[in-house]
C-alpha positions in Angstrom: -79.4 -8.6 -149.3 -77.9 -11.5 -147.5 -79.6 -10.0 -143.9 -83.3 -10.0 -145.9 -82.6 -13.6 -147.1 -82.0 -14.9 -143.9 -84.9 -13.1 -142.5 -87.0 -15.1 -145.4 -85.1 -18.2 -144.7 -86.2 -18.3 -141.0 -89.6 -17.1 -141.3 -89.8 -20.0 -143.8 -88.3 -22.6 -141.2 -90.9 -21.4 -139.0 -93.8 -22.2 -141.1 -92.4 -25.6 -142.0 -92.5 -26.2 -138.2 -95.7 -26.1 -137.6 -96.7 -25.8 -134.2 -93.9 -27.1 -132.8 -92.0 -30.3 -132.1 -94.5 -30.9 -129.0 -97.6 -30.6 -130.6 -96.0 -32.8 -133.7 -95.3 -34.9 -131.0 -98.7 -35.6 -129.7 -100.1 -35.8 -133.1 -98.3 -38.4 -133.7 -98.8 -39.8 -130.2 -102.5 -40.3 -131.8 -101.3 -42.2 -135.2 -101.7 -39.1 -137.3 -99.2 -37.5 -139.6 -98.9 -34.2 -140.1 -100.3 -32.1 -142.4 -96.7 -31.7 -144.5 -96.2 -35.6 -143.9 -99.8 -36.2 -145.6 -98.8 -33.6 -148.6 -95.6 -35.1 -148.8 -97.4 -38.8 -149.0 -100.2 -37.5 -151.6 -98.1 -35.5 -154.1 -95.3 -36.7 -156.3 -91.8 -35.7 -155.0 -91.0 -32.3 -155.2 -93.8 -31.0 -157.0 -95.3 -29.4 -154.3 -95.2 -25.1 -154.9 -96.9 -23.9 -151.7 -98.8 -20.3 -151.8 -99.2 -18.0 -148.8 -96.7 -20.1 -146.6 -96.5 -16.8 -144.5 -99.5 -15.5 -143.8 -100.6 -14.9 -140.3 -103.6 -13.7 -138.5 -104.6 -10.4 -137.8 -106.1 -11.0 -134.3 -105.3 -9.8 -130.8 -108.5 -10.5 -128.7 -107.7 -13.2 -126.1 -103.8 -13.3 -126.3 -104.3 -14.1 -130.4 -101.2 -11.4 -130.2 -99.0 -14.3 -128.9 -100.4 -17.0 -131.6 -99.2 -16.2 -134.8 -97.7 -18.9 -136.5 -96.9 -18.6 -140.5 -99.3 -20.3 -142.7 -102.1 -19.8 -140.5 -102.6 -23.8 -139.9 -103.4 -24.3 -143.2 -101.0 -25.5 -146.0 -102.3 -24.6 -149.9 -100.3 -25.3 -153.2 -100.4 -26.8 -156.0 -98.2 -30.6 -156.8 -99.0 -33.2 -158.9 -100.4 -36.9 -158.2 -99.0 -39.3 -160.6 -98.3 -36.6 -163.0 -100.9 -34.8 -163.0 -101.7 -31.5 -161.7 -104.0 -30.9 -158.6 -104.6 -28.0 -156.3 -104.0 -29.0 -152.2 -104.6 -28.1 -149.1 -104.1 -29.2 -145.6 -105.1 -28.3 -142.4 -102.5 -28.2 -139.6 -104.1 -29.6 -136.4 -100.7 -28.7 -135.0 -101.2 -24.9 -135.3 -104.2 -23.5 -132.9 -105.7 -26.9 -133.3 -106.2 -26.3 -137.1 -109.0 -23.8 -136.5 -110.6 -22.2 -138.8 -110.1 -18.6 -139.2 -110.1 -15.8 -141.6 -106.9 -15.7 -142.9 -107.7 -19.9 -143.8 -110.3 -19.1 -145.8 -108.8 -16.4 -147.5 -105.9 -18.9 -148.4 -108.2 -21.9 -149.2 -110.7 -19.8 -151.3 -107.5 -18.2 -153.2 -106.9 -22.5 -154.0 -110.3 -23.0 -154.7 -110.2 -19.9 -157.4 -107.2 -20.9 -158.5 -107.8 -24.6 -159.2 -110.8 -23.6 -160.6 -109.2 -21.5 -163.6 -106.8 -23.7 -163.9 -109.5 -26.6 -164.4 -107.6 -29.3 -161.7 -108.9 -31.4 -159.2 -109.2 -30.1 -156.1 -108.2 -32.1 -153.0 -108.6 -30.9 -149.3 -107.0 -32.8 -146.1 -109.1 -32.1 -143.2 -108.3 -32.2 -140.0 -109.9 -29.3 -137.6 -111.1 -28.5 -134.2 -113.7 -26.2 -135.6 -114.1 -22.1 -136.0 -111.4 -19.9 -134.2 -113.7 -18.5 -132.1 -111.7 -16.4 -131.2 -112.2 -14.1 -133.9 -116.2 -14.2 -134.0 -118.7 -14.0 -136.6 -115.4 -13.5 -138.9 -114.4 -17.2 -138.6 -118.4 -18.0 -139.5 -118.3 -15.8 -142.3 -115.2 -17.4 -143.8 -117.1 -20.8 -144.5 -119.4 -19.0 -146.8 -116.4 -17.9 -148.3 -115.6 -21.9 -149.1 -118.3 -23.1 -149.5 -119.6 -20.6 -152.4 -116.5 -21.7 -154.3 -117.4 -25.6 -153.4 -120.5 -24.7 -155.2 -119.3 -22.9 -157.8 -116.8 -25.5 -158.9 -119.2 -28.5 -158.6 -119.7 -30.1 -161.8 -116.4 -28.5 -163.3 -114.0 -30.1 -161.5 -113.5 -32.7 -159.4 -113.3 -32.2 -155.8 -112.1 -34.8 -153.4 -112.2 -34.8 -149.0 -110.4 -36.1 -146.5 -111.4 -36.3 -143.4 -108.6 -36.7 -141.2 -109.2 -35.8 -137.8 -111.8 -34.0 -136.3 -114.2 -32.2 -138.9 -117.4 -30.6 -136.3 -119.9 -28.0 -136.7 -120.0 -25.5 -139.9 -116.5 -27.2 -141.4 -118.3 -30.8 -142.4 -120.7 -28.7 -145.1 -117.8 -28.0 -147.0 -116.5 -31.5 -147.8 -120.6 -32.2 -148.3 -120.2 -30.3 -151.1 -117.8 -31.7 -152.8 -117.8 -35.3 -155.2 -116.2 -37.6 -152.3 -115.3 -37.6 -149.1 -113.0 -40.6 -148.0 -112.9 -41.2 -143.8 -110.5 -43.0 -141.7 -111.5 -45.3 -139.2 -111.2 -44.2 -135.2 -109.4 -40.7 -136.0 -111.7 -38.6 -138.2 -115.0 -37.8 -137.6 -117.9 -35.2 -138.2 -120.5 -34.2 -136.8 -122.8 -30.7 -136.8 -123.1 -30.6 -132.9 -121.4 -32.6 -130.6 -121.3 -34.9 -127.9 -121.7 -33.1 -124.9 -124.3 -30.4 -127.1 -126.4 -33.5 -128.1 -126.1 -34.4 -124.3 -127.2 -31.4 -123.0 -130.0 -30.7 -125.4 -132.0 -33.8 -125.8 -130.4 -36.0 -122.8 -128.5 -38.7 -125.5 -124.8 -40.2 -124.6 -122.9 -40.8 -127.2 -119.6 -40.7 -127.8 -117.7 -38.9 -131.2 -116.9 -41.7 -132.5 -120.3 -43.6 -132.5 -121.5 -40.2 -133.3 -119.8 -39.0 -136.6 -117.2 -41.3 -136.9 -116.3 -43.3 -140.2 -118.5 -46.5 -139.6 -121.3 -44.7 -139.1 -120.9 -41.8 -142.0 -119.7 -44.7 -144.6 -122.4 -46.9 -143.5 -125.0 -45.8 -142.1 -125.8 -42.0 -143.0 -123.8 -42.2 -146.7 -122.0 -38.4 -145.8 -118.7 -40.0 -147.0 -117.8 -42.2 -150.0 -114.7 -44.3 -148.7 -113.5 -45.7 -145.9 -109.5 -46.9 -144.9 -108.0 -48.2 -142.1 -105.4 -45.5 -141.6 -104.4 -42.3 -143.3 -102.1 -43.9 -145.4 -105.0 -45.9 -147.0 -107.0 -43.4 -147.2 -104.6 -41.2 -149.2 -104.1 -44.4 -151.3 -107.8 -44.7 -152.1 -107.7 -40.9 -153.1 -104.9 -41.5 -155.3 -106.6 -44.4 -156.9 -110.1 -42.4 -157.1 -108.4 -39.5 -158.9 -107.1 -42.1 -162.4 -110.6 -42.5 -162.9 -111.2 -38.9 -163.4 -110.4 -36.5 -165.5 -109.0 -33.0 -164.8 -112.1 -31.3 -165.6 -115.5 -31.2 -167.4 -114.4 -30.6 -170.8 -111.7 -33.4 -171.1 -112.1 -37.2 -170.9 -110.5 -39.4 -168.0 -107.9 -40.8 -169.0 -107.0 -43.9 -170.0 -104.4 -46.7 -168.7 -102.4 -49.1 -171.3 -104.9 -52.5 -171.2 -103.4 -55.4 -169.5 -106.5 -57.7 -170.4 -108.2 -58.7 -173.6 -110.9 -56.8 -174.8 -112.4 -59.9 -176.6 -111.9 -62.5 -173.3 -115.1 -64.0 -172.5 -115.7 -65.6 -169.3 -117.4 -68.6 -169.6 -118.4 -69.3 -166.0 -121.2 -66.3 -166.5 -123.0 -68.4 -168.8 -123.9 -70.4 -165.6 -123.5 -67.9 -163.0 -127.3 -67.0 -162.9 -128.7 -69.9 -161.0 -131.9 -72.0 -161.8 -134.2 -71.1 -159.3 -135.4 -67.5 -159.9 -135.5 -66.9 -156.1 -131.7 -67.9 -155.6 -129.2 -64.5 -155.1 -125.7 -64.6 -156.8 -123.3 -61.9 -156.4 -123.0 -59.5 -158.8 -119.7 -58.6 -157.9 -118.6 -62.0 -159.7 -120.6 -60.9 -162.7 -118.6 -57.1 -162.7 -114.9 -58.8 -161.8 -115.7 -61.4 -165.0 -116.6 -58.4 -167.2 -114.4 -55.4 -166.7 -110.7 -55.3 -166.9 -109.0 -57.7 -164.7 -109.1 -56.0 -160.8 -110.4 -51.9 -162.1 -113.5 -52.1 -160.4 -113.2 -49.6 -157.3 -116.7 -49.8 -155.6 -118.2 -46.1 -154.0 -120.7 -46.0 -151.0 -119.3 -49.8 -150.7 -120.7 -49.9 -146.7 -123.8 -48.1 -147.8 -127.0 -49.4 -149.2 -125.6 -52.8 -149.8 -128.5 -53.5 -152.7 -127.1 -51.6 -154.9 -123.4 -51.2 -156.4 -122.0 -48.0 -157.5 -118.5 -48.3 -158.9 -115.8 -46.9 -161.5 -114.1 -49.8 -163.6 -112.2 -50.0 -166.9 -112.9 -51.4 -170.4 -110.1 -51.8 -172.4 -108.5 -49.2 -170.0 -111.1 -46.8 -170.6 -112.8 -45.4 -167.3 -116.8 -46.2 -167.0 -119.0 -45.9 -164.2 -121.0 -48.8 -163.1 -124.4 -49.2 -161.5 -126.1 -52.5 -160.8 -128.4 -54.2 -158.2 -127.0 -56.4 -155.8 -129.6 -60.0 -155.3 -127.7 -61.0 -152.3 -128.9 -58.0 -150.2 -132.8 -57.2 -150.0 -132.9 -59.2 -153.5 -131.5 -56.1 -155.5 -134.3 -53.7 -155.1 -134.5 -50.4 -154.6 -135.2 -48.3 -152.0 -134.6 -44.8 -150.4 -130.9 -45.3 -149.6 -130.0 -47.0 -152.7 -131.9 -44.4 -155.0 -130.0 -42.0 -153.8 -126.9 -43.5 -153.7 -127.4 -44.9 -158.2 -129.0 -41.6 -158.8 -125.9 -39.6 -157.0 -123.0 -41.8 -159.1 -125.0 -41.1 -161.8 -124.4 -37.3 -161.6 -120.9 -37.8 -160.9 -120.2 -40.0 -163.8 -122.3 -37.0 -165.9 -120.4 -34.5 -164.8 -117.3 -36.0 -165.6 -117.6 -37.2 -169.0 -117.6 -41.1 -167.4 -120.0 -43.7 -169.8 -122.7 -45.0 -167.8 -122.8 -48.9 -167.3 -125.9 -50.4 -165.8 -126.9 -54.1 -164.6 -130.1 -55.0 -163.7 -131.2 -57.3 -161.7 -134.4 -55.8 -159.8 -137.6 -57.1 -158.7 -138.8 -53.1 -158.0 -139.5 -50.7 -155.0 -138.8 -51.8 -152.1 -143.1 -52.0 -150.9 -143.5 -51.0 -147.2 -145.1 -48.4 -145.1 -142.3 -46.9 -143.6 -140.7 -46.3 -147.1 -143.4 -44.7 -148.2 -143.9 -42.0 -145.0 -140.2 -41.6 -145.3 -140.9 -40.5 -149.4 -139.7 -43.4 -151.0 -141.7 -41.4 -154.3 -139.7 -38.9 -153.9 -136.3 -40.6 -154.1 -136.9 -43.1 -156.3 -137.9 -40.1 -158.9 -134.1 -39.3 -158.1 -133.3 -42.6 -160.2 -135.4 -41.2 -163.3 -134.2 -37.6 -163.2 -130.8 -38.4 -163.4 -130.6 -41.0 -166.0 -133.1 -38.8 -168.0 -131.0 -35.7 -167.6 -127.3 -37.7 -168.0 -126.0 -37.5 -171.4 -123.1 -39.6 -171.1 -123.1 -43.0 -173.3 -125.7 -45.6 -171.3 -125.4 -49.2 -171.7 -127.5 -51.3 -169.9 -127.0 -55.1 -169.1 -130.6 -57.1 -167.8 -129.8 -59.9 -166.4 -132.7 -60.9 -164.6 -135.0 -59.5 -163.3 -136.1 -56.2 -164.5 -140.0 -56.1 -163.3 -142.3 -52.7 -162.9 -141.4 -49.3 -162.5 -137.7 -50.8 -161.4 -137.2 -51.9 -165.6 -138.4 -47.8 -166.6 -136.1 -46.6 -163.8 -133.0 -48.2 -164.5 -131.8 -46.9 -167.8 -134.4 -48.4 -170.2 -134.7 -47.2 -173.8 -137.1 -44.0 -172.2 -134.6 -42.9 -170.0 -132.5 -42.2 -172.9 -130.3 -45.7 -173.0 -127.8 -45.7 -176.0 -127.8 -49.6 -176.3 -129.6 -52.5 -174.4 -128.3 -55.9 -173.7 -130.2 -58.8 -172.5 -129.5 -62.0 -171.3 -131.9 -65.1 -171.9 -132.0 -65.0 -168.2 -133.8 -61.6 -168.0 -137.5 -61.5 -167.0 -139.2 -58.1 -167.7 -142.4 -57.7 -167.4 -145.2 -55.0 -165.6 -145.2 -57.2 -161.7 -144.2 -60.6 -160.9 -146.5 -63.5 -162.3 -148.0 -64.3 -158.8 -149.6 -60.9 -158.8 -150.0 -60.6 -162.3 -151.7 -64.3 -162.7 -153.9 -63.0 -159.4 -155.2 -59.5 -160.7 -155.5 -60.8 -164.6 -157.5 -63.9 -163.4 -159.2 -63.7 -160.2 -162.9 -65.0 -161.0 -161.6 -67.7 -162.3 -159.6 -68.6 -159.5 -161.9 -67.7 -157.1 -164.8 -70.3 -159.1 -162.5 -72.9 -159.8 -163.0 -76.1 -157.8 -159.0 -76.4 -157.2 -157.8 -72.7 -156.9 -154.4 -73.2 -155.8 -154.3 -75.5 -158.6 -155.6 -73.3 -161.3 -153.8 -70.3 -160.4 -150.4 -71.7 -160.5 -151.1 -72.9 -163.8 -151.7 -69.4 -164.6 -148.3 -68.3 -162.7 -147.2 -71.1 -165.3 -148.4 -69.6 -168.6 -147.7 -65.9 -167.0 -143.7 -66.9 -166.9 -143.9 -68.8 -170.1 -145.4 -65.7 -172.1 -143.6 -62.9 -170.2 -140.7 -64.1 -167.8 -138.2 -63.9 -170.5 -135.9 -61.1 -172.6 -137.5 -61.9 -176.4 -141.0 -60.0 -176.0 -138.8 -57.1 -175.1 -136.7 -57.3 -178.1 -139.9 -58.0 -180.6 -140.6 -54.3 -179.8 -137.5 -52.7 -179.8 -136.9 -52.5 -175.5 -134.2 -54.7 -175.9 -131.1 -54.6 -178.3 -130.0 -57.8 -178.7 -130.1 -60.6 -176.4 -126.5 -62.0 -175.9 -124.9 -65.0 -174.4 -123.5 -64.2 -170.9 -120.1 -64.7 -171.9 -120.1 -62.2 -174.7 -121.0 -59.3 -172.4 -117.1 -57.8 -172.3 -116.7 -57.8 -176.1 -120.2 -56.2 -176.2 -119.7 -53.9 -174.1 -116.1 -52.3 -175.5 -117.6 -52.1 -179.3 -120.7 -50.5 -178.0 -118.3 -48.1 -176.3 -116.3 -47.5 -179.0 -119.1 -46.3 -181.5 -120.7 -44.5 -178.7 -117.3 -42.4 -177.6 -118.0 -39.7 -179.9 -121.5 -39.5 -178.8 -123.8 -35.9 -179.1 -126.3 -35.2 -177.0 -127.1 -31.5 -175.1 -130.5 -31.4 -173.3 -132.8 -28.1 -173.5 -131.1 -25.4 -172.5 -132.8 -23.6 -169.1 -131.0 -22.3 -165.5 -131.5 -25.4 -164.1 -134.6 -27.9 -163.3 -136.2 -29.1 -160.3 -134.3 -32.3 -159.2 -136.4 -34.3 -156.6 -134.6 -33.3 -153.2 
């Protein structure tokens, strides 16, 4: 007995080595921890129960026979974040570069299953050279493996990316799949083909980093969610993600003990919207003054700036947030940003997350390139997903809510629970230039003083319609409420709404606008 535990006890030692102290030695040469350093960072202490710690590769083509290394260069368990449970796992850059092979599918799909029937957030630290190509179409045949079960658990529970170091070819449409994917600046990045492919196909420089790397996926292209300065941060930010979600799609997210007054009113928002119509303000003032003090966690914060998609608190309740931004592109929307509110919309669905929404929008963003590129098409995104989301909806005009932007944005018709106004809020069909222009243009054009007589119809256009009562006279709007009242508001309407039922039509699934 004592000769087969030792032989466990090394094979064990060898598996927590990785690929040896010199290749743990050049990763950290390149400011990145290893993969047992990041588990050991992301999971409370000693919680971590690792499965298939010895499992080894099967291959012999190309001197694999010499390459076996237990674990495989992948790391799965189970731990716990905070107390709660989550299913892990890790790539090993350390071990044959981390690449992907059978044997890490078979171990990460075993996770997947398991967290799965478990009904626990899944959370997967990348950090991969690509397919082990040395074992063929196998290696490509093991990502379907992955990504069926990405699919399969989307909408159940939460699933949650890292990308680490490198994440190329076939690998980056698993963490696609999944509700987040958080980057870290300089060392991760992903990319379908690479550099020197792109180079050699179409003639383009350009290096991985400018290619895939997390400036350009967190702000330009929207692939990931989050972006930190270092892995540290970035495991941080996942941390912090994860208490705003709950373990699965049948349970609630959980709630933190309040530290701030669910009747505080802020009265600086009674003056925060200024005078002149035309003027921005930033509505992250407007969020900070409303939720609990320092909860709200912004998502896609680098991407499609004229919109804000975040998570926050209420009286320590999780709710998601969506809301125009004036200072960029005046808060309207366009392709980016409706897929960016219609995409936290579906999460916040999914996951049992009430639905906050603060309008401020003067409508589509008009041009010719946004409509070639289909801005019809992703705008209907907007529509679809409020109409299909279930969750409590609040909605919060504070402005401007004008045109097919007011119907998109979670008005009574896209199935809005309750809707605040304040006496800033304009809503009406089109602004009053245009309206005052199509609803009078004889007798502008036959006036002796055009200019004169169509601003006076601007004039009576604003007076009649450029405020929040004509939408309450017929139901549109709720109640119009002072500024400072919005927090107080927002937590009773919450309240009464938490035991909210509502199933749509039952059917396999309908067409969302891709």
């Amino acid at each position: 007995m004592t000769q087969r535990l030792d032989t466990l006890r090394q094979m064990r030692e060898q598996a927590l080595a990785g690929g040896g102290p010199k290749r743990i030695d050049a990763q950290h040469a390149k400011g990145k921890m290893t993969a047992r350093e990041r588990l050991s960072f992301l999971l409370d202490e000693a919680s971590f129960q690792e499965l298939g710690a010895l499992a080894t590769h099967h291959n012999t083509d190309f001197g694999m026979a010499d390459q076996r290394f237990p674990g495989d260069g992948v790391i799965t368990g189970f731990g716990k974040i905070n107390g709660r449970r989550v299913a892990v796992f890790a790539q090993d850059f350390t071990v044959l570069g981390g690449s992907f092979s059978e044997v890490q599918a078979q171990k990460i799909s075993r996770i997947q299953d398991l967290a799965l029937e478990s009904g626990i957030p899944l959370i997967g630290l990348n950090d991969s050279g690509g397919a082990r190509v040395q074992e063929g179409v196998r290696s490509l045949a093991a990502y379907g493996e992955v990504f069926y079960r990405n699919v399969a658990a989307s909408g159940v529970i939460p699933q949650i990316s890292l990308i680490l170091g490198p994440c190329a070819g076939g690998a980056v449409y698993s963490p696609a799949l999944t509700d987040f994917t958080v980057m870290v600046e300089t060392t991760s990045n992903m990319f379908l083909t690479g550099p020197e492919i792109i180079k050699a196909v179409t003639g383009e420089e350009v290096s991985s980093e400018d290619l895939g790397g997390a400036f350009v996926h967190n702000a330009r292209s929207g692939v990931a969610q989050f972006n930190a300065a270092n892995e540290q941060a970035a495991i941080e930010k996942c941390k912090l993600l994860l208490s705003y979600l709950p373990q699965n799609n049948t349970e609630d997210p959980p709630q933190v003990v309040p530290h701030d007054s669910p009747d505080r009113m802020d009265e600086a928002l009674n003056s925060i919207i200024p005078e002149d119509d035309t003027a921005a303000y930033d509505m992250r003032d407007v969020l900070d003054a409303i939720f609990d003090a320092g909860s709200v966690m912004q998502v896609h914060e680098q991407w499609a700036g004229n919109a804000i998609c975040a998570f926050a608190r209420l009286d320590g309740h999780a709710a998601g947030i969506i809301a125009n931004q004036p200072t960029v592109m005046s808060g309207c929307l366009d392709i980016d940003s409706s897929d960016k509110i219609s995409r936290h919309i579906r999460i916040c669905d999914m996951f049992n997350i009430p639905i906050v929404t603060f309008v401020d929008c003067p409508g589509y963003l008009p041009g010719v390139q946004q409509e070639y590129a289909g801005v019809i098409r992703h705008g209907a995104k907007v529509i679809y997903s409020y109409c299909q989301a279930t969750v409590p909806k609040l909605c919060v005009v504070t402005r401007k809510a004008i045109g097919g932007s007011y119907v998109a944005l979670s008005s009574k018709q896209m199935g809005n629970d309750v809707a605040f106004a304040w006496p800033t809020a304009q809503i009406a069909v089109m602004g009053a230039e245009g309206a005052a222009r199509l609803l009078n243009r004889r007798e502008i054009a036959a006036a002796e003083d055009p200019k004169t007589v169509e601003q006076k119809f601007i004039d009576e256009y604003r007076e009649k319609f450029f405020n929040p009562y004509r939408a309450a006279d017929v139901g549109q709007i709720d109640e119009v409420i002072e500024p400072c009242e919005t927090r107080p508001r927002l937590i009773r309407a919450l309240e009464v709404l938490r035991t909210k039922v509502q199933t749509n039509i039952p059917k396999k699934h309908g067409l969302f606008p891709v």
